[in-house]
Residue, then its C-alpha position, 0 to 999 in steps of 0.5 A: x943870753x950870755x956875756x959871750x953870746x952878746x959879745x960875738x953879737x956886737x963884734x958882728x955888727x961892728x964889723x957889719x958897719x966898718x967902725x973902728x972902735x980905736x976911732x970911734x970914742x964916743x961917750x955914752x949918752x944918758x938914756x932910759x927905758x920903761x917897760x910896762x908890765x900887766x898882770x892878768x886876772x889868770x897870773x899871766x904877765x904881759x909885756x908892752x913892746x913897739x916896733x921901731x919905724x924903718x925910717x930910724x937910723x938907729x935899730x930900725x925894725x927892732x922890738x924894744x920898750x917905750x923910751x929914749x935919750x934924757x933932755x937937759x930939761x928933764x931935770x927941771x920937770x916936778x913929780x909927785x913922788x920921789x924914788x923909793x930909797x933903795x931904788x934912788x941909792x942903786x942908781x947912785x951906784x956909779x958916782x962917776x957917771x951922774x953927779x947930781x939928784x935932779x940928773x938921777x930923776x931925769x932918768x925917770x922922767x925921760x922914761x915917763x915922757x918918751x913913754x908918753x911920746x912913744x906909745x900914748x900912755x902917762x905914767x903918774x898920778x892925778x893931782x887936786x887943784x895943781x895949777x903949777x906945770x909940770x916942765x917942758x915936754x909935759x903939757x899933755x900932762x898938765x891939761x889933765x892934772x897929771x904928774x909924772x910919779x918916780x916911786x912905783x919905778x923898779x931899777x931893773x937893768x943897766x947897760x952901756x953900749x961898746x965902743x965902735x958903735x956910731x951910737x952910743x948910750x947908758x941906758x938905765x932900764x925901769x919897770x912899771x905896772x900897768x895900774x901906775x897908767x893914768x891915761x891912755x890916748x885914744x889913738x893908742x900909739x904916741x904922738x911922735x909915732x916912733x913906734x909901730x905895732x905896739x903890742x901887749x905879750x907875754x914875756x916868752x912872745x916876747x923873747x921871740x921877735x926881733x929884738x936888739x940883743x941887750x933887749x933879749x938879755x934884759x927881758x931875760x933877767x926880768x922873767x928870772x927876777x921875776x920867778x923870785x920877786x914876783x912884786x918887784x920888790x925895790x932892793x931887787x938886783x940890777x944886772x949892769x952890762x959893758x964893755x970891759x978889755x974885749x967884751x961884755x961883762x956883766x954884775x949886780x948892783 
């Protein structure tokens, strides 16, 4: 997926819902996304992906990962483990954008919780005779002894959406591993029940449903770093996509 490609993509749908990007100058609002990857005993990779509810004002029906818009509370949550190092100083990229720590583990934090909301799963680690809550958003967490676990977190993508859309986020995109699930619910979807058809797949399947664009471009990138970096390593390149004159621009972090 090219810059190109993503620019006429948004000049399209700009267009398709009649907003005026010199009248629309909304700041992007912090987000995150978690996508969950399974290695299978035969080497294959699958990807977690959901459906999102038709009901949704924003990207109904789309395919996308697990997350969401970060809370003010979720700088307040503890966790296990911090970032590893060359993940906490890639997202430090932007010192504009994010002026504190605890707003650079909200990142993380927001993308564990949604995950948890959205698809059932609780990304952390089981703790000894914690009696401490976690913070808001999290007491499922704590009525199983589970904290929310920011160092197996790969920073694998960044991308802001263009002006003139009637939403707008900066949107960080982590990956995890499959192992790194504490516990699932057994309902399989999430409470809140944002997602539907919740679905493992390989990563070639899931090039091939309806997906936003940016989604298409990142799931890109991943399967690419991928076939270089098997494990993720933590220094890994990060893709940042935005706006820039009249269309999308694309470097490495």
């Amino acid at each position: 997926m090219s810059t190109e490609d993503l620019t006429k993509e948004v000049k399209v749908e700009r267009a398709e819902e009649n907003n005026n990007p010199a009248a629309q100058p909304l700041r992007p609002k912090d987000a995150s996304t978690l996508l969950i990857l399974d290695r299978k005993d035969d080497g294959s990779l699958h990807l977690l992906m959901g459906k999102r509810h038709m009901a949704h004002k924003f990207m109904p029906g789309k395919f996308v990962f697990p997350g969401g818009r970060v809370d003010s509370e979720d700088s307040r949550v503890r966790y296990v483990r911090d970032y590893h190092p060359d993940v906490l100083a890639k997202l430090n990229y932007d010192k504009k954008q994010i002026k504190t720590e605890s707003r650079l583990r909200a990142l993380a934090i927001a993308a564990i919780r949604e995950t948890y909301e959205e698809a059932g799963l609780f990304v952390g680690r089981k703790t000894e005779g914690e009696s401490e809550p976690a913070g808001p958003g999290f007491e499922a967490f704590d009525e199983l002894g589970i904290l929310p676990d920011l160092e197996p977190l790969r920073y694998v993508a960044r991308a802001i959406t263009p002006p003139g859309r009637t939403r707008r986020f900066d949107a960080r995109f982590f990956a995890v591993w499959a192992d790194q699930i504490a516990h699932k619910l057994e309902t399989g979807i999430g409470p809140t029940e944002e997602l539907e058809e919740l679905q493992w797949l390989p990563i070639e399947q899931c090039k091939k449903l309806d997906l936003p664009r940016i989604t298409l471009a990142v799931l890109t990138d991943l399967e690419n770093r991928l076939a270089k970096d098997p494990d993720l390593s933590p220094d890994g390149p990060v893709p940042y996509y935005y706006w820039k004159n009249d269309g999308f621009a694309r470097e490495e972090i």
